[in-house]
VOPAGU-2260 file (C-alpha; in pm, 1 decimal, decimal comma):
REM VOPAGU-2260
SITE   aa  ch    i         X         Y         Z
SITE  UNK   A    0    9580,5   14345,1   11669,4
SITE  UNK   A    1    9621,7   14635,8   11457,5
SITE  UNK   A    2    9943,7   14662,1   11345,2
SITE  UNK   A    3   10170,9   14956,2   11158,4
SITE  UNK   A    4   10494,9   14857,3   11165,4
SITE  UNK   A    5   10495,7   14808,8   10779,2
SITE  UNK   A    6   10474,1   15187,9   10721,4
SITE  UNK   A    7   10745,8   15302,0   11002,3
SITE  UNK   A    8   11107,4   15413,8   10836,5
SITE  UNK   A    9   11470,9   15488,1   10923,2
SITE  UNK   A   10   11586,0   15797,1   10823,8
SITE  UNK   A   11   11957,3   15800,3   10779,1
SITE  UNK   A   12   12221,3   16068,8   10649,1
SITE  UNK   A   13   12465,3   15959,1   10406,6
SITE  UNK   A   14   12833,1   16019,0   10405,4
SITE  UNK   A   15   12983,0   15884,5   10145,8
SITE  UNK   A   16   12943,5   15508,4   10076,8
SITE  UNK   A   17   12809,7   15458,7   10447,1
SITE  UNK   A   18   12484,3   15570,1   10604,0
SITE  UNK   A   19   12456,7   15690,2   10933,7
SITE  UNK   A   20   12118,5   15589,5   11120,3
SITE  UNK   A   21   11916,5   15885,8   11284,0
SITE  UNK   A   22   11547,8   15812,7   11342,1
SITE  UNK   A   23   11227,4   15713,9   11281,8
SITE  UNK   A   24   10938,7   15901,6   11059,3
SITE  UNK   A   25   10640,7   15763,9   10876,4
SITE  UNK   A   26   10371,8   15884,2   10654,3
SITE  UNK   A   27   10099,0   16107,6   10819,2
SITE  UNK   A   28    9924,7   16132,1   10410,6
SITE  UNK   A   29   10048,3   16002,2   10068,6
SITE  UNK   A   30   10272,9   16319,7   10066,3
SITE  UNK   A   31   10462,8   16365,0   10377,1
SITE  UNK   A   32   10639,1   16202,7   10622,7
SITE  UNK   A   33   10661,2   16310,8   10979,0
SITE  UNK   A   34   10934,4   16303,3   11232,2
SITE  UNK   A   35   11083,7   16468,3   11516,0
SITE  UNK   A   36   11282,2   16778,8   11451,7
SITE  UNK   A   37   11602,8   16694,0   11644,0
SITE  UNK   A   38   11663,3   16355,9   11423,7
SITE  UNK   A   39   11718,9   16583,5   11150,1
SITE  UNK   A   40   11819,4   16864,0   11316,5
SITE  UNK   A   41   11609,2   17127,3   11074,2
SITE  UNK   A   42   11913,7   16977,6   10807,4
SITE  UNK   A   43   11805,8   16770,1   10471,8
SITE  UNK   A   44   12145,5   16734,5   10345,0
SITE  UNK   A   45   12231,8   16418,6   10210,3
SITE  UNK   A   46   11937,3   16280,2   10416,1
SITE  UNK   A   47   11745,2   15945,1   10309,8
SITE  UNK   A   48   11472,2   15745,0   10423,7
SITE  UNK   A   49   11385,6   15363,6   10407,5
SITE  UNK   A   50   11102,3   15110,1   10480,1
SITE  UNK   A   51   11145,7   14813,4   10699,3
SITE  UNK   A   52   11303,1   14508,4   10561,3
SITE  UNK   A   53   10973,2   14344,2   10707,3
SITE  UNK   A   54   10578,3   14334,1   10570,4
SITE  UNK   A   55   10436,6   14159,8   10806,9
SITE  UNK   A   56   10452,7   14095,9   11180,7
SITE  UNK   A   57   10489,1   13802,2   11175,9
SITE  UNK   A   58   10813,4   13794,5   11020,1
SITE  UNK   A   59   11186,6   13761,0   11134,3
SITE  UNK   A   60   11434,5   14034,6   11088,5
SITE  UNK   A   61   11799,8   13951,0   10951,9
SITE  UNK   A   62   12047,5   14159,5   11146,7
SITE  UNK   A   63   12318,2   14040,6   10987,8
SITE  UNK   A   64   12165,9   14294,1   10711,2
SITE  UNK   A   65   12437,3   14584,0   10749,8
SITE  UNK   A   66   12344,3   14796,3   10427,6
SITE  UNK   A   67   11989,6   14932,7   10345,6
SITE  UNK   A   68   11840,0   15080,7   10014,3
SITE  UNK   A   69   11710,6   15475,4   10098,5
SITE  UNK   A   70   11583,2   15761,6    9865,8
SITE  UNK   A   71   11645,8   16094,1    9923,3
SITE  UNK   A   72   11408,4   16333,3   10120,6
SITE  UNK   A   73   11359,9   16682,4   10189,3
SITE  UNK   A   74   11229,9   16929,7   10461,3
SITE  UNK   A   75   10879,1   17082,7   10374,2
SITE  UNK   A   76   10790,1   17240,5   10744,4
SITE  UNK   A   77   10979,4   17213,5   11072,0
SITE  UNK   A   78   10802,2   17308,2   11424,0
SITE  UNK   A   79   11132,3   17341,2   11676,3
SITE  UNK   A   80   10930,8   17474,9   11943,5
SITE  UNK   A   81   10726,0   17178,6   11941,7
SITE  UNK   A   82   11034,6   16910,6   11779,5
SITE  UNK   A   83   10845,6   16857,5   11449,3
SITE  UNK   A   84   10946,1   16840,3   11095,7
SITE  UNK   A   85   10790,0   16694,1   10785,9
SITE  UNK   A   86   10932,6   16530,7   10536,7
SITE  UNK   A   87   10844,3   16514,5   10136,5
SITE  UNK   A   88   10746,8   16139,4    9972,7
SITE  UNK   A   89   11002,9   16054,1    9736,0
SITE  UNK   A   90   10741,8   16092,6    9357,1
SITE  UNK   A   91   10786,9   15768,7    9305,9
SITE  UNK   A   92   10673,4   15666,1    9633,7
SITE  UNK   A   93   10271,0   15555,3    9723,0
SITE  UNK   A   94   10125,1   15484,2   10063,1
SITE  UNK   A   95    9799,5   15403,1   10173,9
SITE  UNK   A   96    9762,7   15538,7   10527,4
SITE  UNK   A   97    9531,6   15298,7   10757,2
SITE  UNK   A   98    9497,6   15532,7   10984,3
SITE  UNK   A   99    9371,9   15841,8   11085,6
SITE  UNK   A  100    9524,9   16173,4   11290,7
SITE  UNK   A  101    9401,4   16285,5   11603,0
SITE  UNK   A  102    9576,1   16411,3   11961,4
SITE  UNK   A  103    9643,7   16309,4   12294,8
SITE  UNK   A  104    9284,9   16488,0   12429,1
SITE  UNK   A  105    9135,1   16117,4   12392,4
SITE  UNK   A  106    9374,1   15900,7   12623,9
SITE  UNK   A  107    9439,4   15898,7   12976,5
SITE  UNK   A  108    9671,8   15783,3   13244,5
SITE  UNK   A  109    9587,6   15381,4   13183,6
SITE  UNK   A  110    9550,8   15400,0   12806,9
SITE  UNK   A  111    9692,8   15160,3   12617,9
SITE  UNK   A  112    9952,0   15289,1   12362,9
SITE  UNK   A  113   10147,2   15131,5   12048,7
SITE  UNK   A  114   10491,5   15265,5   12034,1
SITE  UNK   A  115   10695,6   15205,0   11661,2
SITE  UNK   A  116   11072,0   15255,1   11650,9
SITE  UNK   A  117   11417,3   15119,8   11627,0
SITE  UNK   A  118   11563,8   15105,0   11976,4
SITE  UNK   A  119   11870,4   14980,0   11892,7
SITE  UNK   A  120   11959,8   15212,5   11611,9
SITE  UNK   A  121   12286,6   15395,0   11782,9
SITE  UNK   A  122   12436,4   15042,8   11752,5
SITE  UNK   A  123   12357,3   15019,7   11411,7
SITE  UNK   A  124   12054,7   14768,5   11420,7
SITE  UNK   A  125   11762,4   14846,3   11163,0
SITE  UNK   A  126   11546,9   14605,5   11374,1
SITE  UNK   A  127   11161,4   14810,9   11354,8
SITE  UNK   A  128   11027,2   14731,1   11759,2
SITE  UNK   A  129   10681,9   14747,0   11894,4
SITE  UNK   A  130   10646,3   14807,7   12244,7
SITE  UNK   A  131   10294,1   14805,9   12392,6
SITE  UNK   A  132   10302,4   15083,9   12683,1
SITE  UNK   A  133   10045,1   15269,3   12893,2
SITE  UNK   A  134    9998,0   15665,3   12912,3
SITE  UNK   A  135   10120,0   15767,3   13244,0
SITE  UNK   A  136   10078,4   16123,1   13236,2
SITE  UNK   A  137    9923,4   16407,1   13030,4
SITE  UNK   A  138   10124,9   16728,0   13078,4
SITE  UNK   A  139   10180,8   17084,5   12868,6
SITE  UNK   A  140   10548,0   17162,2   12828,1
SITE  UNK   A  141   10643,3   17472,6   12792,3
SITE  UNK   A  142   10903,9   17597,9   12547,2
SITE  UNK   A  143   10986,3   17994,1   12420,0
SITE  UNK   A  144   10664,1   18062,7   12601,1
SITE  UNK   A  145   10432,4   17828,9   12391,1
SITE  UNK   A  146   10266,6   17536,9   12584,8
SITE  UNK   A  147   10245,7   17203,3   12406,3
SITE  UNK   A  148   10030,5   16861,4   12492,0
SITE  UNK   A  149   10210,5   16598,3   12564,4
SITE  UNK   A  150   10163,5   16237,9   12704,0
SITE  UNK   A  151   10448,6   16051,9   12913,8
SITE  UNK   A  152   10452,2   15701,0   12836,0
SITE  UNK   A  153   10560,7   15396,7   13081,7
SITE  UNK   A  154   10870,3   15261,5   12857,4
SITE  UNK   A  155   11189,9   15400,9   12839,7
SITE  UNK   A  156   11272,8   15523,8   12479,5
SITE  UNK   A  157   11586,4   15482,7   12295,3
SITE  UNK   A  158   11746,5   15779,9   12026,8
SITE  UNK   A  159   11649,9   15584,9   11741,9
SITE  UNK   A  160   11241,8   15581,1   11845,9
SITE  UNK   A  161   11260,8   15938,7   11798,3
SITE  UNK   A  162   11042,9   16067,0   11537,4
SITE  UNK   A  163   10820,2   15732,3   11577,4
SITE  UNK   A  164   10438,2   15662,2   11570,9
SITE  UNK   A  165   10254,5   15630,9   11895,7
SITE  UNK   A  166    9904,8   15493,4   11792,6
SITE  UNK   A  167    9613,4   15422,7   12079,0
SITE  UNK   A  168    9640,9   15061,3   12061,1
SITE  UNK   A  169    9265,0   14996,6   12069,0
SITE  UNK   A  170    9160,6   15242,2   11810,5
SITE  UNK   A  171    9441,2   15254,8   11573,3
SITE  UNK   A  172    9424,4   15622,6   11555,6
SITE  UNK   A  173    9821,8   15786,3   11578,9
SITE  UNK   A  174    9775,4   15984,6   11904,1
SITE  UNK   A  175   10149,2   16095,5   11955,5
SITE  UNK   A  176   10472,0   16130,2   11829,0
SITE  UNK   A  177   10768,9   16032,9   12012,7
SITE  UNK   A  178   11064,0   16258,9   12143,8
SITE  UNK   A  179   11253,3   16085,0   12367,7
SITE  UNK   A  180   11316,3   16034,6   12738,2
SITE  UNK   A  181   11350,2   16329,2   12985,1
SITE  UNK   A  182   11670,5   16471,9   13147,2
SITE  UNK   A  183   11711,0   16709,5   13377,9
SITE  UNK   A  184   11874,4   17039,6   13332,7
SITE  UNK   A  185   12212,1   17026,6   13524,5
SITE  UNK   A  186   12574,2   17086,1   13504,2
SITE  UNK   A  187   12869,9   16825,1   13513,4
SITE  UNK   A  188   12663,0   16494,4   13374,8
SITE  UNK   A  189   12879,3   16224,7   13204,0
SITE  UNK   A  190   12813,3   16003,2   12919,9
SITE  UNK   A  191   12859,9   15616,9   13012,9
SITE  UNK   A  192   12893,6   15421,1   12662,6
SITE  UNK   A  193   12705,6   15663,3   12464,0
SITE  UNK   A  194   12424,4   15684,8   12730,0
SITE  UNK   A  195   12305,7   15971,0   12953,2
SITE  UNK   A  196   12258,2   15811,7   13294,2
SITE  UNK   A  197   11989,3   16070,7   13398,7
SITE  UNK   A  198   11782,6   15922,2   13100,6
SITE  UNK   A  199   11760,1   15608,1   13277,5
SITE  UNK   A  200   11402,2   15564,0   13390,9
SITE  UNK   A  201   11122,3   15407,4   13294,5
SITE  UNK   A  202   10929,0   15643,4   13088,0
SITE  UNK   A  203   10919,1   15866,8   12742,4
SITE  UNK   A  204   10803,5   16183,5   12627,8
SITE  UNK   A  205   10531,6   16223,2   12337,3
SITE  UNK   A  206   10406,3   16476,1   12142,9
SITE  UNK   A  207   10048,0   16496,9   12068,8
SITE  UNK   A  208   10007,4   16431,8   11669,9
SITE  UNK   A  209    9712,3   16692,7   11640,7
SITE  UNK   A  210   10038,8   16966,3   11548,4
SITE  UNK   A  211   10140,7   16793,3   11269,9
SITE  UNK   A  212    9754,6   16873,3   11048,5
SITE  UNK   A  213    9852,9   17200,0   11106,9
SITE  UNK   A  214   10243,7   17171,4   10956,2
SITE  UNK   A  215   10072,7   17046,7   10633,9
SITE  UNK   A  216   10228,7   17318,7   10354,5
């Protein structure tokens, strides 16, 4: 099984000696990291990001853990009309990147996909998740006139998989990057314990990754 979960981080914005959890990003080169533009909200102010508390699958995750180490980061590019942003490394940062960029022009409705994130992060768990899924649907969605590719996956995701890795989970190659999960347009909806109830279905919206080569300053 090729596995990424090492390389998948929490972004976070500080305020004052607490830290509140956003989303997910990860390293698309040794220089940036990519994420979804509505976890930061095109905003780098007091904004930090942090690696797992795990190396290897294999291990167990404390979540009794209720304080993480971050480093600050800053906004190189943003793509709103597409819900991008990149993200500069910290200097003293490395990464080795296993993998390689490429779109959503290779999968189809079947295709097994790798989705990286942290579900549970409005509750403030740091717990990094892997959810094997299936592409459901390829579809262009249309915002200020500019079509986009996207992929709808078969799970449901959460606000804090936002900005997460999708990788074709036979290649390894990062095929998407996740937004979140649709709702419709409408008037009057309610919020039931922090939770849209229109969201509630059993699927997720993905970028493909192909935009973010071209974000690259």
């Amino acid at each position: 099984m090729i596995w990424h979960g090492q390389l998948v981080l929490t972004l976070a914005r500080t305020e004052g000696e607490t830290g509140r959890l956003l989303g997910s990003c990860f390293p698309i080169n040794s220089e940036y990291l990519a994420t979804a533009f509505h976890v930061t909200q095109g905003n780098d102010r007091n904004l930090v990001a942090s690696f797992p508390a795990i190396s290897n699958i294999s291990d167990y995750q404390d979540t009794s853990i209720g304080y993480f180490n971050g480093n600050s980061v800053k906004i190189v590019a943003s793509d709103p009309i597409r819900d991008l942003c990149l993200l500069k490394i910290p200097d003293d940062w490395s990464a080795t990147i296993p993998y390689r960029i490429g779109g959503t022009d290779t999968l189809h409705p079947g295709s097994e996909v790798d989705v990286y994130g942290y579900p549970h992060m409005e509750f403030g768990r740091r717990v990094m998740t892997l959810q094997r899924s299936h592409v459901g649907a390829k579809v262009l969605l249309s915002n200020q006139g500019i079509k986009s590719k996207h992929v709808v996956v078969n799970s449901h995701l959460r606000p804090g998989q936002s900005g997460g890795p999708i990788f074709d989970a036979h290649t390894g190659t990062l095929c998407a990057v996740a937004i979140g999960s649709y709702a419709p347009s409408t008037s009057g909806s309610i919020i039931v314990a922090g939770v849209d109830p229109t969201t509630l279905h059993q699927t997720g919206h993905a970028v493909s990754a192909e935009y973010l080569e071209g974000m690259i300053p």
